[in-house]
C-alpha positions in Angstrom: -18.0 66.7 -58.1 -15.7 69.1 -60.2 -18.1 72.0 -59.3 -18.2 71.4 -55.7 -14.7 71.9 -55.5 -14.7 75.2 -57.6 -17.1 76.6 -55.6 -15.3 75.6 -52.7 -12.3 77.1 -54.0 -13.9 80.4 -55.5 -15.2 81.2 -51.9 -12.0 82.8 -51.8 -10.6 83.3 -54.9 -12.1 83.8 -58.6 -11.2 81.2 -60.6 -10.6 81.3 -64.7 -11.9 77.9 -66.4 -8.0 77.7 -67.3 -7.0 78.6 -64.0 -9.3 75.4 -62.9 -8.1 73.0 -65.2 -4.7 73.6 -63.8 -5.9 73.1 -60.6 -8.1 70.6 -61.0 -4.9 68.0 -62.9 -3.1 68.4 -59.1 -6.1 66.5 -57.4 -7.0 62.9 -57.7 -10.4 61.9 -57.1 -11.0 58.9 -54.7 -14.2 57.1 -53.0 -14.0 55.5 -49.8 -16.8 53.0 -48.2 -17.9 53.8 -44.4 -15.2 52.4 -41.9 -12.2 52.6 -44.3 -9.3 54.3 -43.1 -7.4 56.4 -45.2 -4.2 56.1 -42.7 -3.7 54.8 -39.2 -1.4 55.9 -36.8 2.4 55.5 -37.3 1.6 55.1 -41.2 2.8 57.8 -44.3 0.2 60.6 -44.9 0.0 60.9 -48.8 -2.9 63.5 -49.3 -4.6 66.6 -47.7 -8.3 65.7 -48.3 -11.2 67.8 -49.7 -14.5 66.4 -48.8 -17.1 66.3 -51.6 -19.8 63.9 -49.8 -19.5 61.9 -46.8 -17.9 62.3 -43.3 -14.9 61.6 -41.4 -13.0 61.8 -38.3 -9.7 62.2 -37.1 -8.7 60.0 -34.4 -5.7 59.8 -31.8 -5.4 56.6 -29.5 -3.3 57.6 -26.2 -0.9 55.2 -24.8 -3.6 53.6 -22.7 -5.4 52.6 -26.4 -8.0 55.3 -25.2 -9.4 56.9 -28.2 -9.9 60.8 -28.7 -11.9 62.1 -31.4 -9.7 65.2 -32.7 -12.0 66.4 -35.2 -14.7 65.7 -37.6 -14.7 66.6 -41.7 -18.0 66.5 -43.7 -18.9 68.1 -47.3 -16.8 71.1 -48.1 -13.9 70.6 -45.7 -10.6 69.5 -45.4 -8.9 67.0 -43.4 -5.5 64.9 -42.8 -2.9 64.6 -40.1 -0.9 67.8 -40.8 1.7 67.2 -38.9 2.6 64.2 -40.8 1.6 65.2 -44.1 3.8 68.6 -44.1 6.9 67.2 -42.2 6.4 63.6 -44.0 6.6 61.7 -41.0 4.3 59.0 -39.9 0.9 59.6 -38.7 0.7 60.4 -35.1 -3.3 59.9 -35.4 -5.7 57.7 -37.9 -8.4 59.1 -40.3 -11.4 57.0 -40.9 -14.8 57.4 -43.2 -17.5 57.8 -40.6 -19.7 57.2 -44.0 -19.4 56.6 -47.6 -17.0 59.2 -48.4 -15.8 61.7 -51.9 -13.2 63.0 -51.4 -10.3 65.1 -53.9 -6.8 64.3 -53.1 -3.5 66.3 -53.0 -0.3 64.9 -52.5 2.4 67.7 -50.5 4.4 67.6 -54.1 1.1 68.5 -56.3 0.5 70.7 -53.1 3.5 73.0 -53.6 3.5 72.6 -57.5 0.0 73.7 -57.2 1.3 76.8 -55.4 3.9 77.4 -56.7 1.9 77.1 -60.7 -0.8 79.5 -59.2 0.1 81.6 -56.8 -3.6 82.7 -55.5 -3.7 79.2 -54.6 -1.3 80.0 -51.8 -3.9 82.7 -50.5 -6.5 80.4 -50.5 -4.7 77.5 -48.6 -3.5 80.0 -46.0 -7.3 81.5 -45.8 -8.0 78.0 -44.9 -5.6 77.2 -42.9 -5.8 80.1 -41.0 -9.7 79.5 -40.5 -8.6 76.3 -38.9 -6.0 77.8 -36.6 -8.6 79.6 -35.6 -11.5 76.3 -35.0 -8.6 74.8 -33.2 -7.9 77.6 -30.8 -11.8 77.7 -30.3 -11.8 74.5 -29.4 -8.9 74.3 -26.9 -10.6 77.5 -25.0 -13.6 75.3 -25.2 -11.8 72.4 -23.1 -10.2 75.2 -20.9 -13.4 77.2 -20.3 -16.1 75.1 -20.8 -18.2 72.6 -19.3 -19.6 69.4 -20.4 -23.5 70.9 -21.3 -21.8 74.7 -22.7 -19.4 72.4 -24.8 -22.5 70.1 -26.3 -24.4 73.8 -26.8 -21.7 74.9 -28.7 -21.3 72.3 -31.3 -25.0 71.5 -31.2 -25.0 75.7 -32.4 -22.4 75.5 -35.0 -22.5 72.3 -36.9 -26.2 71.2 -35.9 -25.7 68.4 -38.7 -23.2 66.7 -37.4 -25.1 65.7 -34.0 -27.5 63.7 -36.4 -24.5 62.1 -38.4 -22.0 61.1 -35.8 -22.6 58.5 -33.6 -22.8 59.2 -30.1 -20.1 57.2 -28.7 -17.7 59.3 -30.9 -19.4 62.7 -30.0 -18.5 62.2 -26.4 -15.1 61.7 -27.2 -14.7 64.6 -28.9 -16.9 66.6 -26.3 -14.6 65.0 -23.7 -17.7 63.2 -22.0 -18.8 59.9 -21.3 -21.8 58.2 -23.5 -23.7 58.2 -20.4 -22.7 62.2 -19.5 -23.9 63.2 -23.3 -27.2 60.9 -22.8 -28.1 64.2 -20.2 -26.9 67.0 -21.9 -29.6 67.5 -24.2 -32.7 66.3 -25.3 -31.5 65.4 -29.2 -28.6 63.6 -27.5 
């Protein structure tokens, strides 16, 4: 588990076994069954999380109880309600374990320690968080640009995985479709 998250890490930046260690003592490790939330809506985000194995999804409910699948995090990504995690406020969305579920887990305190102890670790979190400014505006121009089928093609092209993984009530959420719209876009749907 410890390796994955090195790697992870040393995508960006090099990485001395010392350098690790230090690293490594800001993160605590936690496993989380299939269907477990690790917050709901309107409860205090504790951790950014680092996925080692498993799979989850970000979720907002609208004011109708509607649910909209915001995003999806499998191995070697991160996930939590940001908004809530670096302003300390309650969660304006819920993040549940779509399976049995690894994950490493960093608390905004160890976060900024973390940083502020190692300061390359500040290049690799912006690297990453820039990389998902940049999946996020992709997907808004998706919603703006797109239709139903181009959307499906799209995700079915980039994360080809996750169409076998996620069930398909929750991928036409986050495509924006009805279950019976994704049952015609496409013949693995």
């Amino acid at each position: 588990m410890q390796e994955k998250l090195r790697q992870h890490i040393e995508k960006i930046i090099p990485l001395s076994d010392e350098e690790f260690a230090f690293v490594l003592s800001h993160f605590t490790v936690k496993q989380a069954k299939k269907k477990t939330f690790l917050f709901r809506m309107g409860e205090s985000v504790r951790y950014s999380y680092f996925v080692v194995s498993g799979l989850l999804t970000l979720i907002y409910h609208d004011d109708t109880g509607k649910q909209h699948i915001v995003s999806f995090a499998m191995e070697d990504w991160w996930e939590s309600d940001y908004q809530a995690y670096f302003s300390q406020t309650a969660a304006g969305m819920s993040l549940q374990c779509l399976e049995n579920t690894e994950l490493y887990c960093l608390t905004l305190q160890d976060y900024r320690k973390l940083c502020s102890g190692l300061p390359k670790m500040e290049h690799f979190f912006l690297q990453k968080a820039n990389a998902g400014h940049v999946g996020s505006q992709r997907r808004i121009l998706s919603f703006l640009t797109s239709n139903a089928k181009e959307r499906y093609e799209q995700l079915l092209q980039r994360y080809p995985a996750l169409l076998q993984r996620v069930p398909k009530t929750l991928l036409a959420s986050y495509l924006g479709v009805s279950r019976e719209t994704l049952s015609r876009l496409g013949p693995s749907s």
